[in-house]
C-alpha positions in Angstrom: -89.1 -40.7 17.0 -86.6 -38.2 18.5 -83.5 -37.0 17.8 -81.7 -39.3 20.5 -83.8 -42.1 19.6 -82.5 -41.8 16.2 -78.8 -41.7 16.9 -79.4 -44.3 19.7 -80.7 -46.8 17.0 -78.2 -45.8 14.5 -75.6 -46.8 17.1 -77.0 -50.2 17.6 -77.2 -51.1 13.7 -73.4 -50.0 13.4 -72.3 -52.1 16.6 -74.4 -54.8 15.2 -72.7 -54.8 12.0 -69.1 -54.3 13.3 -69.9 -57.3 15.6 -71.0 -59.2 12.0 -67.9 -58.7 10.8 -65.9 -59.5 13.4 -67.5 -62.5 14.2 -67.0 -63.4 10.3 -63.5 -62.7 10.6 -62.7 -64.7 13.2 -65.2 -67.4 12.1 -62.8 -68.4 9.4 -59.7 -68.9 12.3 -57.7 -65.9 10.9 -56.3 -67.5 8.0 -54.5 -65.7 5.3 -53.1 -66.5 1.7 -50.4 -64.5 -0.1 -48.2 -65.1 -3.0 -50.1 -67.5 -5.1 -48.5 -68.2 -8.4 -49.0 -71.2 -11.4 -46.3 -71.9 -14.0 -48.1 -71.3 -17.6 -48.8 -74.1 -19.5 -48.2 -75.5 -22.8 -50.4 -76.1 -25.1 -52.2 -79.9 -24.5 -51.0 -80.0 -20.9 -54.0 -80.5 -18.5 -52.0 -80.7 -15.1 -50.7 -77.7 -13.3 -48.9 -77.3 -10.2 -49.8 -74.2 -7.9 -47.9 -72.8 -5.0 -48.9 -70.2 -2.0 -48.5 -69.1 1.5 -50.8 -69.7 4.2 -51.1 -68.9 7.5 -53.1 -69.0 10.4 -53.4 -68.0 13.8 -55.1 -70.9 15.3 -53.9 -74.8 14.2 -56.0 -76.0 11.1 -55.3 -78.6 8.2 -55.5 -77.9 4.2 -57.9 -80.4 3.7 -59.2 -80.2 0.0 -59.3 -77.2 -3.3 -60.9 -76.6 -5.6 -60.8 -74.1 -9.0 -63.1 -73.1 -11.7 -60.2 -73.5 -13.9 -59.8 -77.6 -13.5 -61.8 -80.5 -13.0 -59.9 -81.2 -9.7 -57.6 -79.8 -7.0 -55.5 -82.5 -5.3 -53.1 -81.8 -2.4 -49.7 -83.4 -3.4 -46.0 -83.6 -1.8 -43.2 -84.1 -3.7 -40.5 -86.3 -1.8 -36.8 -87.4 -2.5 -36.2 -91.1 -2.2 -33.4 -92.7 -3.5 -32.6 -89.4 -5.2 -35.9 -89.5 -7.3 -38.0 -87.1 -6.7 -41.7 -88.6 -6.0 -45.1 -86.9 -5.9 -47.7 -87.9 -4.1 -51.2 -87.1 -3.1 -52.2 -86.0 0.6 -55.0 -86.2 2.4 -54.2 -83.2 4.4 -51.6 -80.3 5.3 -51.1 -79.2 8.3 -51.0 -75.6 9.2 -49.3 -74.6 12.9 -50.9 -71.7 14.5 -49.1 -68.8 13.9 -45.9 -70.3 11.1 -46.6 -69.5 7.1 -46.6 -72.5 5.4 -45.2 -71.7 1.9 -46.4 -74.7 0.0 -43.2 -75.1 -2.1 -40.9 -74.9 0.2 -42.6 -77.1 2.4 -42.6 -80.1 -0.2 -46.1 -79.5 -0.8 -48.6 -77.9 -3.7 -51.7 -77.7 -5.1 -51.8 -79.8 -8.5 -54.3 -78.5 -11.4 -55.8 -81.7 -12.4 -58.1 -81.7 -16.1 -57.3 -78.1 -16.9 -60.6 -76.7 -18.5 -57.8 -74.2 -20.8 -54.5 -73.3 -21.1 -52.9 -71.1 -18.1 -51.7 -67.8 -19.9 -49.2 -65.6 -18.3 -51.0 -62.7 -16.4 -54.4 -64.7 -15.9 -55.3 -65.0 -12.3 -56.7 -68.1 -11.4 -59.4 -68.6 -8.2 -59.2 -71.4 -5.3 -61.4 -72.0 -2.8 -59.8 -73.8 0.0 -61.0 -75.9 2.0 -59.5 -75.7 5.9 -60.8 -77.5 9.1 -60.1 -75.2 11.9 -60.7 -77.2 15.1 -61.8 -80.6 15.4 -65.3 -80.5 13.3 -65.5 -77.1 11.5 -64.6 -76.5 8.1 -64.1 -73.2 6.4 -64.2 -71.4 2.9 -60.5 -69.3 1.9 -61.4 -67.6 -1.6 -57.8 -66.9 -2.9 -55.5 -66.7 -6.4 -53.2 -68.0 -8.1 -51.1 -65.5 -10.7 -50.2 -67.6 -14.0 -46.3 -66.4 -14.7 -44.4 -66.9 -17.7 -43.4 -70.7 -19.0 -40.2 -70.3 -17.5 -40.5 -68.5 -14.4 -39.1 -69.9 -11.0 -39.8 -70.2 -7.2 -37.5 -67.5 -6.5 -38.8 -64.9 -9.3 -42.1 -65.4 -8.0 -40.7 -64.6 -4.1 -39.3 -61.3 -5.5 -42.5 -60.6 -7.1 -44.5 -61.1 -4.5 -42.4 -58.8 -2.0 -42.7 -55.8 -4.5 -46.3 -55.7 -4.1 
């Protein structure tokens, strides 16, 4: 093999792979997490609630979780009615092209349900998320959670997350 045939195959494994990755990129819809954060809990308490950001550039739904850490990830909403506040599970959550959907703020979250342990502060916690992008495919988003102190807020974990 000559020296051109060499660098001409070597160029074809490196396009190959490049196209790999892009394709793999793309295959997901372009979504991206940030921010993830979970309250700690107290000893004996085997729910959690966990908040993040996602967005993506093409339209998809949040349709299911799930975590090492728990027996189940449900998608809730947490509603005022008659100036209660009321959660309730979803089936789905909608994610526009383009717009970060910051679960909290957007009345919705990821509840921990049959925590396997307690959540100590500083643990990170994996999700795998669950979004259909388009009308059949469904796709894989590994992402954490960071567990933050018994008392920490929405807006401590905000400030947090922008130092990074």
């Amino acid at each position: 093999m000559g020296k051109s045939d060499r660098f001409g195959w070597l160029a074809a494994a490196l396009l190959v792979s490049f196209a790999s990755y892009s394709y793999a990129a793309s295959n997901t819809g372009d979504i991206e997490t940030s921010g993830g954060w979970i309250r700690a809990t107290a000893p004996g308490q085997d729910q959690a609630g966990a908040d993040l950001a996602i967005t993506s550039k093409q339209a998809a739904t949040l349709v299911g979780a799930s975590s090492p850490a728990c027996k189940a990830v449900q998608l809730h909403t947490m509603t005022s009615e008659n100036g209660m506040m009321r959660m309730r599970e979803v089936k789905a959550i909608e994610l526009p092209a383009g717009k970060r959907v910051n679960l909290r703020t957007s009345g919705y979250h990821l509840m921990m349900v049959g925590l396997k342990a307690p959540l100590k502060e500083g643990e990170m916690v994996p999700f795998t998320l669950s979004i259909k992008v388009g009308k059949h495919r469904v796709v894989k988003v590994e992402t954490t959670a960071e567990v933050k102190s018994l008392t920490a807020t929405e807006a401590e974990s905000h400030v947090d997350e922008h130092m990074h």
